[in-house]
DOLO-685549 format. One record per residue (C-alpha): residue in one letter; residue number from 1; x, y, z. Coordinates in steps of 0.001 Angstrom, whole numbers. Example, Ala and Ser with C-alpha at 12.3 -4.5 7.8 and 13.67 -1.06 7.14 Angstrom:
<rs>
{"A", 1, {12300, -4500, 7800}} {"S", 2, {13670, -1060, 7140}} 
</rs>
This chain:
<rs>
{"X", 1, {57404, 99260, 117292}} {"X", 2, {56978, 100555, 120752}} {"X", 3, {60238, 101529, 121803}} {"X", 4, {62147, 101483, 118716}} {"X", 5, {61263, 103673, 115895}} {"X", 6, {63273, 103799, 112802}} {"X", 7, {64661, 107449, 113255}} {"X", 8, {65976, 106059, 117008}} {"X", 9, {67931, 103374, 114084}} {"X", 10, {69187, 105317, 112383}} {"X", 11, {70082, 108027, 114997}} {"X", 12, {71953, 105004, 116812}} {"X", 13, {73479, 104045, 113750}} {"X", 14, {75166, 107439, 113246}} {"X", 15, {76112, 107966, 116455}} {"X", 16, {77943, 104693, 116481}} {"X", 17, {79368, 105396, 113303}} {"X", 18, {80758, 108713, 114853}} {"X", 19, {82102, 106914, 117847}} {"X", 20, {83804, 104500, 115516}} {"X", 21, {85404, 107409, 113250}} {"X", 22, {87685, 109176, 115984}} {"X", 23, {90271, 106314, 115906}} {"X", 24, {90409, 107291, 112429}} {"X", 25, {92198, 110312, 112888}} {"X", 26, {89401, 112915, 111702}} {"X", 27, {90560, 116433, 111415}} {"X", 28, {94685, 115464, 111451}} {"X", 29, {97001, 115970, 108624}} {"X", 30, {94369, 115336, 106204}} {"X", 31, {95555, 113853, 102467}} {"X", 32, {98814, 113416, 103430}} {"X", 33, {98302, 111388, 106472}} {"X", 34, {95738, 109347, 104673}} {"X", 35, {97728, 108800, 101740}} {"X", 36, {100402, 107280, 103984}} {"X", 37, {97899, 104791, 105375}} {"X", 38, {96993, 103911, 101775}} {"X", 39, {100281, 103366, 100906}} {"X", 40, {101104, 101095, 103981}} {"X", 41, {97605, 99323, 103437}} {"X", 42, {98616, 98613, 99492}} {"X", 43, {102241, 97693, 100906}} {"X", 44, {100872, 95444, 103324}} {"X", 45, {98488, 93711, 100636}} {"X", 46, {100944, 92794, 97765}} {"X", 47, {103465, 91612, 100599}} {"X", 48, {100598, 89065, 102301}} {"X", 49, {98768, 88149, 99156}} {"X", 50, {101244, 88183, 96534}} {"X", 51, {97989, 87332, 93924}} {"X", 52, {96630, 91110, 94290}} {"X", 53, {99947, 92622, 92367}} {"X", 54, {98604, 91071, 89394}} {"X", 55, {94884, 91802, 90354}} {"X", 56, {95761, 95519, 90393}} {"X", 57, {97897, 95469, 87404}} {"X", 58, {94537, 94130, 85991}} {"X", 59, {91874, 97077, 87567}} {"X", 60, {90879, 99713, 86151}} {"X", 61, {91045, 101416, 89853}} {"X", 62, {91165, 100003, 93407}} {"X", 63, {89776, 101993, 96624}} {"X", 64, {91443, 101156, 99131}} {"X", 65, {90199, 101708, 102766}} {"X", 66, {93048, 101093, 105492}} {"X", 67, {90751, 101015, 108732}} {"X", 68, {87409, 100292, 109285}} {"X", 69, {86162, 100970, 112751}} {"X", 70, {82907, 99266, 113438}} {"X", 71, {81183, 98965, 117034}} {"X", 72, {77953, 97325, 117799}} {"X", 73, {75633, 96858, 121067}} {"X", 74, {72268, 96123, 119282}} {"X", 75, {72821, 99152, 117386}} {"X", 76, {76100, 99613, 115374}} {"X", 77, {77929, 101789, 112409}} {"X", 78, {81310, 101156, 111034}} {"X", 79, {83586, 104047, 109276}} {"X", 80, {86404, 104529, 107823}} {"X", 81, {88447, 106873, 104778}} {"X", 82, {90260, 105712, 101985}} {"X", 83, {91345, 106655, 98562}} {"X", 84, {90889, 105424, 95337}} {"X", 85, {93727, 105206, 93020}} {"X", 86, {94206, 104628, 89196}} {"X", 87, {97352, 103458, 88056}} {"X", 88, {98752, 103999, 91178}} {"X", 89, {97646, 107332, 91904}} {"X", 90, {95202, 108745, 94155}} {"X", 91, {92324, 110514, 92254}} {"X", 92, {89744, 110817, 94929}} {"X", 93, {88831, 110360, 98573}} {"X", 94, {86035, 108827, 100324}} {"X", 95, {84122, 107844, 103357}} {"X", 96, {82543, 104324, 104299}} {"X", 97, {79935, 104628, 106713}} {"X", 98, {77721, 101524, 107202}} {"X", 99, {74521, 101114, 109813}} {"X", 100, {73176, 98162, 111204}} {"X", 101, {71157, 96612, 114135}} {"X", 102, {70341, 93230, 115539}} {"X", 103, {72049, 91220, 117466}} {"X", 104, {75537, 92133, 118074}} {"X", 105, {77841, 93351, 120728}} {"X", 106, {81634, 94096, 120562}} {"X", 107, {83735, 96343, 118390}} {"X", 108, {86678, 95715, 115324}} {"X", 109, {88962, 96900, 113251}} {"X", 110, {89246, 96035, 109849}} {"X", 111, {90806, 97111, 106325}} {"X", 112, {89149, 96415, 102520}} {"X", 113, {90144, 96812, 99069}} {"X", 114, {87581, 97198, 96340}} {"X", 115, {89246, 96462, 93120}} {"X", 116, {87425, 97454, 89916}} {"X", 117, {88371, 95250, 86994}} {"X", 118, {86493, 97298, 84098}} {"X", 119, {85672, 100798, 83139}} {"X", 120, {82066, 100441, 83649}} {"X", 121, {82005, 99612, 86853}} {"X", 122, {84293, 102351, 88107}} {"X", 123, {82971, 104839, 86088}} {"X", 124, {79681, 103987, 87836}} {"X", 125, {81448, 104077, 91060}} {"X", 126, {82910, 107661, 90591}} {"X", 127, {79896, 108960, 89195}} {"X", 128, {77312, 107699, 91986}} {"X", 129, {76580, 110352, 94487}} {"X", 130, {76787, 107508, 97407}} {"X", 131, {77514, 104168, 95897}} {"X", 132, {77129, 100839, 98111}} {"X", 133, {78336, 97199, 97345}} {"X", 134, {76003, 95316, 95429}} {"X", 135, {75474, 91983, 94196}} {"X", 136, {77906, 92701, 91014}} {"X", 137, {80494, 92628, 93820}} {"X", 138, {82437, 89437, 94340}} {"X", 139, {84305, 88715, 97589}} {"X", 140, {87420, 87025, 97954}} {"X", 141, {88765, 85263, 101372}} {"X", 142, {91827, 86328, 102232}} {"X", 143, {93415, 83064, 102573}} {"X", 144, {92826, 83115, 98334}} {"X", 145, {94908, 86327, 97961}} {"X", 146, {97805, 84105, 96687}} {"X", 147, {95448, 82722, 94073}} {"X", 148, {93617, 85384, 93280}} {"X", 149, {95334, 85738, 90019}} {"X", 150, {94629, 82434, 89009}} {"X", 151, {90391, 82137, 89691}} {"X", 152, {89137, 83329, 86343}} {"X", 153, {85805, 83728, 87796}} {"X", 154, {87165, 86353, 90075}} {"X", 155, {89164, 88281, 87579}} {"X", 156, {85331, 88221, 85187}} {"X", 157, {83688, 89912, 88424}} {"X", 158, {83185, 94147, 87366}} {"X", 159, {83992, 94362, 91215}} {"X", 160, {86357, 92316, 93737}} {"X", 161, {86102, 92892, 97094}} {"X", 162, {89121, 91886, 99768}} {"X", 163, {88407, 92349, 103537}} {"X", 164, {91181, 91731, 105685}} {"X", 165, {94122, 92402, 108671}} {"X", 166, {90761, 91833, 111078}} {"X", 167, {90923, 92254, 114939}} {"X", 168, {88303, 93032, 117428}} {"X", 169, {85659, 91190, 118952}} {"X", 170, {83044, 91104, 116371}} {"X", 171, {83212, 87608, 114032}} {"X", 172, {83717, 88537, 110545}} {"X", 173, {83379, 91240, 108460}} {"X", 174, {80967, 91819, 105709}} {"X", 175, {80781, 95099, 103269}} {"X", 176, {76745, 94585, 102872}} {"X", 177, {75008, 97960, 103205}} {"X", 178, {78295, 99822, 103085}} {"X", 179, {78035, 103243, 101745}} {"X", 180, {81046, 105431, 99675}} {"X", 181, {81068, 109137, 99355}} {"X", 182, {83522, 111168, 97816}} {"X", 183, {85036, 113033, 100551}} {"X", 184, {87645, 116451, 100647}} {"X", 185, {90462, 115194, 103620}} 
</rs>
């Protein structure tokens, strides 16, 4: 690779991933202000997919990440902070940072839900140092979230993953190579 080497990747990568964070309101009121998005993300979720009030009653946990920034010209990162939250209640924070390269230009906004439907899987998920989605993950459009409920296949999955409330100028939104780390707000 001539010009391209992969440190110059993954120095791009972070850099765009640090551009992309300071819409998320790094270094403001902290756990507070982030459980307020939370809340307003969950609200916001039950109201538009009514299906996911019986798919939480269901997890074990669900992380919930109210904005993902993501910005790409060749080079891009996405990030974003969320909490996860067990019967309700928020037991840890964390950071999504993602990297990627090829061709893309433009920038988005996005917000996710990763719901955990057994104790394996989010035991696995708080005990990972950095965990990323993998192929035990299954995602769900959001035009299902009324059905959600109802697809037994989804409701077998050890992880669901929801993507939605997407604006920008990127198409689509995918969670592949996304990386969660516990973070202190």
């Amino acid at each position: 690779m001539n010009g391209l080497s992969r440190r110059s990747v993954i120095l791009s990568g972070g850099a765009m991933a640090g551009l992309a964070a300071c819409g998320n309101g790094i270094g403001s009121n902290g756990a507070a202000r982030l459980d307020a998005r939370v809340d307003a993300t969950r609200d916001f979720l039950t109201s538009r997919y009514p299906g996911t009030v019986d798919l939480t009653n269901k997890a074990a946990g669900v992380l919930y990440m109210p904005l993902m920034t993501e910005a790409g010209f060749f080079f891009g990162g996405a990030y974003g902070r969320g909490a996860l939250r067990i019967n309700n209640v928020t037991v840890d924070y964390y950071s999504a940072t993602q990297a990627s390269w090829g061709l893309q230009i433009g920038a988005q906004q996005y917000a996710h839900a990763l719901f955990f439907m057994t104790q394996p899987a989010l035991a696995n998920f708080r005990a990972a140092q950095g965990w990323a989605v993998g192929a035990d993950a299954k995602y769900a459009l959001p035009d299902q979230g009324g059905s959600l409920a109802a697809d037994t296949v989804t409701t077998l999955a050890p992880v669901i993953a929801l993507v939605f409330g997407q604006s920008g100028l990127i198409a689509g939104a995918t969670l592949e190579g996304t990386k969660y780390t516990r973070i202190i707000p």
